[in-house]
C-alpha positions in Angstrom: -6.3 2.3 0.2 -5.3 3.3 3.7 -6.1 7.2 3.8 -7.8 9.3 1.2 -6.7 12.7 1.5 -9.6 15.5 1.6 -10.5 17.3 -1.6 -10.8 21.2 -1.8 -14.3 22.7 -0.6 -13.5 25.2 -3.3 -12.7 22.9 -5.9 -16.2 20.5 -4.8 -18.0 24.1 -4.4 -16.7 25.1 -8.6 -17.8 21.7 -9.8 -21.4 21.5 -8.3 -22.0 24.9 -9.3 -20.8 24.1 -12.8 -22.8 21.0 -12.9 -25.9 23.1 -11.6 -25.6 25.6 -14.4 -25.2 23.2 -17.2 -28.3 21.0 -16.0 -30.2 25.0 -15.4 -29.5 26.7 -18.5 -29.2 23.9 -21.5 -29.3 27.4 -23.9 -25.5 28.1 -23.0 -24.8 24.2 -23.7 -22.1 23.6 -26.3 -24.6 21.4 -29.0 -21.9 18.9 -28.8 -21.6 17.9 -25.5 -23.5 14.9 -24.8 -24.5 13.6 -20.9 -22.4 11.0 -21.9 -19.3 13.2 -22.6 -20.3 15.3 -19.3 -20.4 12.5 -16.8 -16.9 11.1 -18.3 -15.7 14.8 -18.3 -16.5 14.7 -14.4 -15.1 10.9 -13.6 -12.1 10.8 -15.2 -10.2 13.7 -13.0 -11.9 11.7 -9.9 -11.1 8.6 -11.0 -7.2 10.0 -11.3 -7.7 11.5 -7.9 -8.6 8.3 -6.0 -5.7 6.5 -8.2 -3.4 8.8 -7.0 -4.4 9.3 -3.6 -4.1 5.4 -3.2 -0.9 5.5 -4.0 0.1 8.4 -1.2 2.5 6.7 2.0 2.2 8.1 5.5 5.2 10.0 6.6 7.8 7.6 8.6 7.6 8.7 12.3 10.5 10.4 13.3 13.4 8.8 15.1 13.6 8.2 18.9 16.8 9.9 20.2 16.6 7.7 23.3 19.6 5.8 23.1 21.6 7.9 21.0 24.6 10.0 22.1 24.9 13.4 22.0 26.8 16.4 23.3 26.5 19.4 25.2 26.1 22.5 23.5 25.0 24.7 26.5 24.7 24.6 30.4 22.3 26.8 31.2 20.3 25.9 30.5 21.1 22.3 29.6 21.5 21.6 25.9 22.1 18.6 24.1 22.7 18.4 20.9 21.4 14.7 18.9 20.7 14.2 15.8 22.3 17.8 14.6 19.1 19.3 16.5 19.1 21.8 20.1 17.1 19.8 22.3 16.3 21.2 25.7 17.8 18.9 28.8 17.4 17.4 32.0 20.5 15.0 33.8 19.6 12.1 35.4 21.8 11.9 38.8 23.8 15.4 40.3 26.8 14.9 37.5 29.2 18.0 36.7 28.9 18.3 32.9 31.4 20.3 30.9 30.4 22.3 27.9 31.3 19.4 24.8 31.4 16.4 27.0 29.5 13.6 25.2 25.9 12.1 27.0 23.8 9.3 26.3 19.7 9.6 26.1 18.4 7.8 28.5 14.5 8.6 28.5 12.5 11.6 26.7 9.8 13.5 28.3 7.8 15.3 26.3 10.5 17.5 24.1 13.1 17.5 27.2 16.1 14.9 26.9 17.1 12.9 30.0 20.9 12.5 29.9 23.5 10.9 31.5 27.6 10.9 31.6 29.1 8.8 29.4 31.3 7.1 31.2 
């Protein structure tokens, strides 16, 4: 198992307090529940949990635009747009870049593209 997600306060909270008050007041006990039937009752819906759970994948990272071509959408300031996403954007050398001229990803800083001419 390679995470186990975190279980509700509020649903830990409902069951202890639940637990508490049968173990308190026997008197409001159905006659026939047994302890047996109680601790099943409680470790069958944990038992699903962790069989679930186990069975839960971490998200793929997302993709690295660096390498990928895009294009600009505005100049100022400079937009590029990869992946069908805006992303904010810095050239590499002094280049005059039209509005719709295609650029490659060259390095990513933070969530600013550096972009160059393709030539």
């Amino acid at each position: 198992m390679t995470e186990l997600h975190a279980i509700s306060p509020g649903i830990v909270t409902v069951l202890a307090l639940w637990v508490l008050w049968l173990l308190l007041d026997p008197a409001l006990r159905p006659g026939n529940l047994s302890w047996t039937h109680l601790i099943l009752w409680l470790l069958t819906p944990l038992g699903m949990y962790l069989g679930l759970a186990s069975h839960s994948y971490p998200p793929d990272p997302p993709a690295s635009p660096v390498g990928k071509e895009g294009t600009i959408a505005q100049l100022s300031p400079l937009e590029v747009e990869v992946f069908g996403s805006f992303w904010p954007a810095r050239c590499r050398h002094a280049e005059d870049l039209r509005l719709g001229q295609r650029v490659r990803v060259v390095e990513r800083q933070g969530l600013t593209l550096v972009v160059e001419r393709l030539s």
